[in-house]
SEROFI-474631 format. One line per 3 residues: number of its first residue (from 0); their letters; for each residue x, y, z of N, C-alpha, C, CB. Coordinates in Angstrom, 2 decimals. Glycine has a CB too. Example, Ala and Ser with C-alpha at 12.3 -4.5 7.8 and 13.67 -1.06 7.14 Angstrom:
<recs>
0 = as = 13.19:-5.69:7.80:12.30:-4.50:7.80:13.20:-3.30:7.80:11.31:-4.47:9.05; 12.85:-2.25:7.08:13.67:-1.06:7.14:12.90:0.03:7.87:14.08:-0.60:5.72
</recs>
This chain:
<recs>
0 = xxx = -20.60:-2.36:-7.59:-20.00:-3.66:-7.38:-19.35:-3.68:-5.99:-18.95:-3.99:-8.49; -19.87:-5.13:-5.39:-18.60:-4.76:-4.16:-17.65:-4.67:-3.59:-18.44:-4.87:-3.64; -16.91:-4.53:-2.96:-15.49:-4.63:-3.09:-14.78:-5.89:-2.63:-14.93:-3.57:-2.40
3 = xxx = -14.29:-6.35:-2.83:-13.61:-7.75:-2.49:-12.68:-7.27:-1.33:-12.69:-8.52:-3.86; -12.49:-7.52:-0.14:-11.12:-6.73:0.09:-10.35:-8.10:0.49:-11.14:-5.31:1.46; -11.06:-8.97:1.06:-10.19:-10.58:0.98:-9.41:-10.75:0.20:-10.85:-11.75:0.70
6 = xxx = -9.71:-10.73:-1.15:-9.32:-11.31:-2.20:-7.77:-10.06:-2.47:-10.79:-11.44:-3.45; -8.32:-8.93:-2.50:-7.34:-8.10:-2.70:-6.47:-7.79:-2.11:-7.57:-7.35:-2.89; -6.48:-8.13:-0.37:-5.57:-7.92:0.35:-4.71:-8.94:0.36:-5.94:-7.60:1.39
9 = xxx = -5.25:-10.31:0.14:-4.26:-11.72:-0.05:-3.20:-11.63:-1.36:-5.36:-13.21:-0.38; -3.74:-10.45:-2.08:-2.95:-10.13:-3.79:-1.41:-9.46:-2.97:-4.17:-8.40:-5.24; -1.83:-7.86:-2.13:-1.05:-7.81:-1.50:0.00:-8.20:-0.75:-1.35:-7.61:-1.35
12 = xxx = -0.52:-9.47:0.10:0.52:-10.26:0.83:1.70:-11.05:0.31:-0.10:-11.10:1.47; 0.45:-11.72:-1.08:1.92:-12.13:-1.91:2.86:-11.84:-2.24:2.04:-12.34:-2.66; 2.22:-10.09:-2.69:3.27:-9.23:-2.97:4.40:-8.98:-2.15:2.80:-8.19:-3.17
15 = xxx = 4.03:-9.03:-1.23:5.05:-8.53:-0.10:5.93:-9.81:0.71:4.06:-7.65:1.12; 5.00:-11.26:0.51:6.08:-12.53:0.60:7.25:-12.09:-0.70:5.12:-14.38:0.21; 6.76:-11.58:-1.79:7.37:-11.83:-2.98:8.53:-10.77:-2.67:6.39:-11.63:-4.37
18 = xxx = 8.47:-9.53:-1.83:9.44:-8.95:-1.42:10.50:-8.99:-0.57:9.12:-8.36:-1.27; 9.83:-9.69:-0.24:10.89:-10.74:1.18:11.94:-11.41:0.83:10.16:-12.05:1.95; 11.37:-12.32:-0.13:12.15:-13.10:-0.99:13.59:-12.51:-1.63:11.23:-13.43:-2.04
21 = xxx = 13.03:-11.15:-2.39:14.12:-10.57:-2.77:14.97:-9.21:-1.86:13.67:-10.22:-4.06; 14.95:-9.91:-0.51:15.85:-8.89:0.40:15.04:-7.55:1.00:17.15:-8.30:-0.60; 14.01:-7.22:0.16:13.33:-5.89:0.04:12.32:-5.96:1.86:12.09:-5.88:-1.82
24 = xxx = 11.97:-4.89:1.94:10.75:-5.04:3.28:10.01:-5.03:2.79:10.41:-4.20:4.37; 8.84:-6.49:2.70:7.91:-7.18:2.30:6.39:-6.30:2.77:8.18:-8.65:2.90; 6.54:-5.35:1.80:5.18:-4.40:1.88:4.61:-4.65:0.57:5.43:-2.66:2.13
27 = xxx = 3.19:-5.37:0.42:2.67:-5.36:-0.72:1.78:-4.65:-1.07:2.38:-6.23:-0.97; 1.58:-4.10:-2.58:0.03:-3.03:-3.01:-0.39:-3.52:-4.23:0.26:-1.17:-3.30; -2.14:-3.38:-3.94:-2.46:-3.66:-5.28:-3.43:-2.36:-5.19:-3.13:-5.30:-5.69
30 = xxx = -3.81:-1.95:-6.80:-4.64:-0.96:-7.16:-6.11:-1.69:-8.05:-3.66:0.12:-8.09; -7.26:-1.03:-7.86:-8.52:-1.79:-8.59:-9.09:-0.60:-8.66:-9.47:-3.05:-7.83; -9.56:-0.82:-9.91:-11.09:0.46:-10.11:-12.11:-0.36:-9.61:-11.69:1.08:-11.98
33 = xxx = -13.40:0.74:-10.00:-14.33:0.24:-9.47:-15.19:-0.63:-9.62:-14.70:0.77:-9.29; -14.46:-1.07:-10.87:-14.98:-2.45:-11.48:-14.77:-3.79:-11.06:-14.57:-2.56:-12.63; -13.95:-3.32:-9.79:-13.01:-4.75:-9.14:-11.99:-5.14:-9.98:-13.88:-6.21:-8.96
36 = xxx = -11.64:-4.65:-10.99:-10.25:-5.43:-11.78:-9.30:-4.68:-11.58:-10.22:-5.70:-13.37; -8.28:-5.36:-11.30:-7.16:-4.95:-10.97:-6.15:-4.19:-12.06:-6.67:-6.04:-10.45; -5.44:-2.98:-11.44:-4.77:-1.92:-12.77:-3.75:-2.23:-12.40:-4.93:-0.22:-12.97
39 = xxx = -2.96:-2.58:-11.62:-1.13:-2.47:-10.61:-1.56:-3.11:-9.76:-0.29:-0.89:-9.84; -0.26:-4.38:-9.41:0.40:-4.87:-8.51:1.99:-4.74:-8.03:0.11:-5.88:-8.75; 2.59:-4.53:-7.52:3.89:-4.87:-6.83:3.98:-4.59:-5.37:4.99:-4.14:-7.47
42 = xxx = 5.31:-4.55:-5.48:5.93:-4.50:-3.92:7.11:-3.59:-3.45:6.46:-5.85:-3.60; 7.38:-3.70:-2.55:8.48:-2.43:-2.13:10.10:-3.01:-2.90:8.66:-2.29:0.08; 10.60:-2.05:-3.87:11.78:-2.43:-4.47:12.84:-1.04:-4.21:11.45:-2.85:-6.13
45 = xxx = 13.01:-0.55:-2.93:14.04:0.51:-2.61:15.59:-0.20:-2.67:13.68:1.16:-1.01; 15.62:-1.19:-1.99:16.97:-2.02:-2.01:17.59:-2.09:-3.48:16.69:-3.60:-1.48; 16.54:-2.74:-4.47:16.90:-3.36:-5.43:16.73:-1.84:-6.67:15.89:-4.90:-5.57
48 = xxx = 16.08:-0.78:-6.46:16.33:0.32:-7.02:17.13:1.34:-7.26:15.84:0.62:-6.85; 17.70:1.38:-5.68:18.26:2.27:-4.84:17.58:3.43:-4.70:19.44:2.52:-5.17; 16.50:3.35:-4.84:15.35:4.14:-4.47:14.24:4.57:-3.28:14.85:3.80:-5.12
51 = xxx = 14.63:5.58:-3.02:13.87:5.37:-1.70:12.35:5.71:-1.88:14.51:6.34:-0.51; 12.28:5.87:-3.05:10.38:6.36:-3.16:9.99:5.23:-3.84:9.78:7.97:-4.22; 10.87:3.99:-3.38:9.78:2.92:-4.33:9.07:1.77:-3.52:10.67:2.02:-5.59
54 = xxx = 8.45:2.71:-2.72:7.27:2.03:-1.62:6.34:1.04:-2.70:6.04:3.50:-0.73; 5.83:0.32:-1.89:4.78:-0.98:-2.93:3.61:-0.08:-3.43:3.90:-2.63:-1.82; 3.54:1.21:-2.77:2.39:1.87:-3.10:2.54:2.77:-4.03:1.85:2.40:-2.14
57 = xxx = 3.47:3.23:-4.06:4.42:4.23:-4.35:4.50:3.62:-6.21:6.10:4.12:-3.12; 4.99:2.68:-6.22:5.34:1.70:-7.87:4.05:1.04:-8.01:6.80:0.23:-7.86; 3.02:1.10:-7.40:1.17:0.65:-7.93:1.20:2.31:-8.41:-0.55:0.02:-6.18
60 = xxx = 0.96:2.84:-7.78:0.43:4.57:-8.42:1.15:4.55:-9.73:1.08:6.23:-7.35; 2.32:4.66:-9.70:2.72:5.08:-10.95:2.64:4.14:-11.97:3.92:5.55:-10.90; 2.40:2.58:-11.88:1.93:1.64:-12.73:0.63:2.07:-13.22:1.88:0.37:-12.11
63 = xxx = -0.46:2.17:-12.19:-1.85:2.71:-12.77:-1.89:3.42:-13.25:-2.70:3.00:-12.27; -0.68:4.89:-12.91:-1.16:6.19:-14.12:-0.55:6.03:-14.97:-1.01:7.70:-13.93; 0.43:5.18:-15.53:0.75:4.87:-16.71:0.13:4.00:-17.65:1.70:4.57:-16.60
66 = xxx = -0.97:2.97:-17.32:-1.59:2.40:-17.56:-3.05:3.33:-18.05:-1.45:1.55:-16.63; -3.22:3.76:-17.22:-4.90:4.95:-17.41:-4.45:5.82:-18.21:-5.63:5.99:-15.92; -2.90:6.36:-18.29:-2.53:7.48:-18.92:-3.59:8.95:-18.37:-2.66:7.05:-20.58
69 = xxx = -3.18:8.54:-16.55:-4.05:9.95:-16.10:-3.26:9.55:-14.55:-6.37:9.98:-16.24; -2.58:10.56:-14.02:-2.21:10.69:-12.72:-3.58:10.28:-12.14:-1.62:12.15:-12.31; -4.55:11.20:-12.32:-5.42:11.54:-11.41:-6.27:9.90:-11.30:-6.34:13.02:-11.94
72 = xxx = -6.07:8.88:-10.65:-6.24:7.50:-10.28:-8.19:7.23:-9.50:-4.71:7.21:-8.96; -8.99:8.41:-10.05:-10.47:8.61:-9.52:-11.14:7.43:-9.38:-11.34:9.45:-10.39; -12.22:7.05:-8.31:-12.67:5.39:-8.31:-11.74:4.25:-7.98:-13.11:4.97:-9.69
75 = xxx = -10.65:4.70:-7.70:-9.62:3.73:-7.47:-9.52:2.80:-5.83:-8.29:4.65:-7.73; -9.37:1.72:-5.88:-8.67:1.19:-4.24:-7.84:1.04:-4.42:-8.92:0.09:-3.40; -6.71:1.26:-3.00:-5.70:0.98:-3.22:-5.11:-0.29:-1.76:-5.03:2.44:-3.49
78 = xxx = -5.20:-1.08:-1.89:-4.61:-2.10:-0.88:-3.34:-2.09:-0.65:-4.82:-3.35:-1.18; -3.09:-2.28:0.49:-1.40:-2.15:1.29:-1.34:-3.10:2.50:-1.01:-0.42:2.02; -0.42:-3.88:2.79:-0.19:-4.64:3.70:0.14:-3.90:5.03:0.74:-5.47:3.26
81 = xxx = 0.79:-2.62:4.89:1.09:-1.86:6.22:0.08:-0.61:5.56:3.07:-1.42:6.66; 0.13:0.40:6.68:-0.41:1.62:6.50:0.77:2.67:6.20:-1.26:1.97:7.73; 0.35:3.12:5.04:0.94:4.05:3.81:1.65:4.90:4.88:-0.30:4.99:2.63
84 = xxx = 2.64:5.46:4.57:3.75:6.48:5.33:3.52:8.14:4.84:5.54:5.94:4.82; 4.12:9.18:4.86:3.60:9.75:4.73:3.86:10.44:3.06:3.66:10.22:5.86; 4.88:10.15:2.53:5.32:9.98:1.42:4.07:9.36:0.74:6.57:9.23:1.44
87 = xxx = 4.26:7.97:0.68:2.75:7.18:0.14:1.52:7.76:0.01:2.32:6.14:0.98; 1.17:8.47:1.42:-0.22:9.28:1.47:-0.28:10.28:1.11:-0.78:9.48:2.46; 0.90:11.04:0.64:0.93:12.19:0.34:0.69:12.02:-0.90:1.93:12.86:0.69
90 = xxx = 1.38:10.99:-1.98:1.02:10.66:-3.57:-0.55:10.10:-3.35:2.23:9.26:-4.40; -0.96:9.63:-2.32:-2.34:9.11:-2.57:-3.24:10.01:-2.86:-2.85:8.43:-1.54; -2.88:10.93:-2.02:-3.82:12.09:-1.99:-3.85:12.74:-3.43:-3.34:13.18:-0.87
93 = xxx = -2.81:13.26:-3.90:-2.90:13.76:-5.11:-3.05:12.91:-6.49:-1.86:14.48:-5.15; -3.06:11.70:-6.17:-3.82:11.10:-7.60:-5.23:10.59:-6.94:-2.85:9.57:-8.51; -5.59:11.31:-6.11:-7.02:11.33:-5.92:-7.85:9.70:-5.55:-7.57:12.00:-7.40
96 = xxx = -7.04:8.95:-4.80:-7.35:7.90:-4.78:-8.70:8.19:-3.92:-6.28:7.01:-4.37; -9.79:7.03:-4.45:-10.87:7.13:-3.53:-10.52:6.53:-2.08:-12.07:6.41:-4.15; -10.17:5.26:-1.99:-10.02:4.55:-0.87:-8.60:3.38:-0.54:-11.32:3.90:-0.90
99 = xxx = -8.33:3.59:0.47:-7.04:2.76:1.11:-7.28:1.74:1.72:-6.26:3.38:2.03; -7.17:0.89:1.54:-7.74:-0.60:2.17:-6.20:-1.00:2.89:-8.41:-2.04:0.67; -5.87:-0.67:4.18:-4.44:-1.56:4.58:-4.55:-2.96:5.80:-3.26:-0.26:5.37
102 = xxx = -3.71:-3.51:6.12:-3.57:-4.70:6.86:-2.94:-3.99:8.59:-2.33:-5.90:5.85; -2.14:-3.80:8.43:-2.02:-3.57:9.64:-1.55:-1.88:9.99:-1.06:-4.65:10.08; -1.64:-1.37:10.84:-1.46:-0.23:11.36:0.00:-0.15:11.89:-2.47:-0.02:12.34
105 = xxx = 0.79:1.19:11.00:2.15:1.56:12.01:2.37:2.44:12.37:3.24:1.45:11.74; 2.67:2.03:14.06:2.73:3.45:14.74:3.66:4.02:15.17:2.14:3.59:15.64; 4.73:3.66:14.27:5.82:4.66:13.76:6.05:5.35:12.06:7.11:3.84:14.09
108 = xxx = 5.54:4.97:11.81:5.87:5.79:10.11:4.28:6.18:9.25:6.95:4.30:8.78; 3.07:5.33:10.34:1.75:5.52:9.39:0.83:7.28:9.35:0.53:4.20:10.14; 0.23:7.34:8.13:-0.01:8.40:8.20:-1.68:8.37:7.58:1.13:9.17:7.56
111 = xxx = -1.84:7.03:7.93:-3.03:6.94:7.25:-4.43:6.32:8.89:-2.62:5.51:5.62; -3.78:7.50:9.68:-4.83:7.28:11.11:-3.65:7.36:12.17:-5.87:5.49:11.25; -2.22:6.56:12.24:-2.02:6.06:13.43:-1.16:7.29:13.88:-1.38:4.57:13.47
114 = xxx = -0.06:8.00:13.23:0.65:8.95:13.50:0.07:10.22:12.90:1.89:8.65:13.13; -0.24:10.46:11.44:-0.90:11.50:10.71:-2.40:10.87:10.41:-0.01:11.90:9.31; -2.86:11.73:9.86:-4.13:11.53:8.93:-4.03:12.32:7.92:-5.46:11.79:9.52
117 = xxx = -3.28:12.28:7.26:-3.13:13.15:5.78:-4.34:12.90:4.76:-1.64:12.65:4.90; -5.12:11.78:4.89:-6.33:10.95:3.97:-7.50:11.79:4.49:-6.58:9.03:4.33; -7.34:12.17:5.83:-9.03:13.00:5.81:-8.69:14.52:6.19:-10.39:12.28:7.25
120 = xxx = -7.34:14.65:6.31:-7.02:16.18:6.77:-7.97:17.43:5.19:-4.58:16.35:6.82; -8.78:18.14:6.23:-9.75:18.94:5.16:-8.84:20.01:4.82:-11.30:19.58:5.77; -7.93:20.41:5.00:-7.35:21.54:4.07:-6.56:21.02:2.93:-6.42:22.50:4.84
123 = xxx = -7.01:19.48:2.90:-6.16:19.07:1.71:-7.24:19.32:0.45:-5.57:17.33:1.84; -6.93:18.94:-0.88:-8.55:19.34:-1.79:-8.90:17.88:-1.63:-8.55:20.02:-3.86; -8.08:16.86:-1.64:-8.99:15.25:-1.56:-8.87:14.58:0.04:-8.10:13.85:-2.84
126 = xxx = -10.09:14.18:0.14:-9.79:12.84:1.52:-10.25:11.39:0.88:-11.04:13.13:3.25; -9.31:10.53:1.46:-9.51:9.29:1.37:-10.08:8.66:1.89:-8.92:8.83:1.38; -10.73:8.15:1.94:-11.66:6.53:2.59:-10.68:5.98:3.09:-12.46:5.28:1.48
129 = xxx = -10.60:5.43:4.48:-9.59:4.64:5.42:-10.15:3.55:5.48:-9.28:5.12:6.83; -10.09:1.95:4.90:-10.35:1.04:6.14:-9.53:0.16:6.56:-11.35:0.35:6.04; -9.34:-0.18:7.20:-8.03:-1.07:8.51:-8.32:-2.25:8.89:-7.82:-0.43:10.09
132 = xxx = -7.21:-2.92:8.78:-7.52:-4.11:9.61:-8.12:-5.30:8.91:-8.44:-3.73:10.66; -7.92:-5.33:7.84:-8.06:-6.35:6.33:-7.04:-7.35:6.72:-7.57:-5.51:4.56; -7.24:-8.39:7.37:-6.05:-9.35:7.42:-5.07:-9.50:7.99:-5.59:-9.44:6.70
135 = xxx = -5.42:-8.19:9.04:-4.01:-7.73:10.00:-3.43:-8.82:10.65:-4.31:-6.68:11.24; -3.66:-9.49:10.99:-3.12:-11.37:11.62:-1.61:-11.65:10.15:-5.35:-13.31:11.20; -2.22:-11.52:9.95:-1.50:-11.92:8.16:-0.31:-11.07:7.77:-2.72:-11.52:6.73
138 = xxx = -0.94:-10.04:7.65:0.59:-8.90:7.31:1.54:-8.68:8.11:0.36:-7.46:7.12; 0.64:-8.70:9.60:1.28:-8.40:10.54:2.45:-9.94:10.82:0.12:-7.92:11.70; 1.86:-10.97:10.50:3.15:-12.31:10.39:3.84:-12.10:9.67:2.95:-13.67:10.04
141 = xxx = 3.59:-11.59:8.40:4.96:-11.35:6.78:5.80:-10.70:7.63:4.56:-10.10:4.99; 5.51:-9.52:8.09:6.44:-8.36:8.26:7.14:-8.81:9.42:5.75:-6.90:8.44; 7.11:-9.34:10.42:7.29:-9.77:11.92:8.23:-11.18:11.06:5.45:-10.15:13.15
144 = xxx = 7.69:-11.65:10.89:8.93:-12.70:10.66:9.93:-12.74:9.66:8.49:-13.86:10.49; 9.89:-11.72:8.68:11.11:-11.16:7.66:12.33:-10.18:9.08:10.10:-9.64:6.02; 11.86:-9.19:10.00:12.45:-8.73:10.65:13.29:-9.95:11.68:11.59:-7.78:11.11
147 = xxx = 12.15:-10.87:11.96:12.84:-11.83:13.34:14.06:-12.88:12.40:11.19:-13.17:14.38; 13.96:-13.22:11.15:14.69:-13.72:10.42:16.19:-12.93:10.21:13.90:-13.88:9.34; 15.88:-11.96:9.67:16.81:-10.66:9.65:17.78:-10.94:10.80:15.94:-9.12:9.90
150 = xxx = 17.13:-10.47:12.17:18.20:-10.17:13.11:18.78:-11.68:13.35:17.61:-9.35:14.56; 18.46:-12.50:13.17:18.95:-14.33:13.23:20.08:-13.95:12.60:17.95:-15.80:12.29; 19.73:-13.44:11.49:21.39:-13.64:10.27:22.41:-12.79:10.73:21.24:-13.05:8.40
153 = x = 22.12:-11.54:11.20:23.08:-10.90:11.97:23.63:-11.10:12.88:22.90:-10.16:12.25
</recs>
């Protein structure tokens, strides 16, 4: 089947308007097998957790393996509005995600090409499928105008 990534990356964005909304940095993730249906959606909730491991990617993983009732997340996409950090890629890696679909590239915290490559580094036992640039116009406005808003209020 093919992969939608339009459709899935616009799931994302909402997610991450939807994080905005609630104070959080508006990073959205969704997870799909390979059936195209979707297992996990959310968004980054560290503020509202007090959690610092609760990246949007970070709370999709652990939605899906609670849902599959299997860490190991095999056949899976995983969509992200920014590129996964290294935390993120580091859980990606070990629930074995097949592929990372993100929006825009960061080249301060990304580890999925721009600073690390933890997704194809071969001494890991899994590599991920990278592809980039799904909508980057798009994510790259969520995130850019939650920050330019931000410093207004300050």
């Amino acid at each position: 089947m093919e992969p939608q990534h339009e459709h899935f990356m616009q799931m994302a964005i909402d997610q991450a308007i939807a994080a905005g909304r609630m104070d959080e940095v508006p990073v959205g993730a969704v997870i799909v097998d390979a059936d195209n249906q979707v297992i996990a959606q959310d968004h980054n909730r560290t503020i509202s957790r007090c959690d610092p491991s609760a990246h949007a990617e970070m709370n999709v993983l652990r939605s899906a393996a609670k849902q599959l009732k299997n860490y190991r997340l095999l056949s899976t996409r995983l969509y992200v509005t920014i590129e996964p950090c290294a935390m993120c890629m580091g859980a990606i890696v070990h629930a074995r995600v097949k592929t990372v679909v993100f929006g825009v590239s960061d080249p301060k915290w990304g580890a999925a090409g721009s600073l690390y490559h933890l997704g194809q580094d071969t001494r890991l036992n899994h590599q991920v499928e990278t592809i980039k640039g799904i909508y980057a116009d798009r994510c790259r406005l969520v995130i850019q105008t939650f920050f330019r808003n931000r410093r207004k209020a300050d």
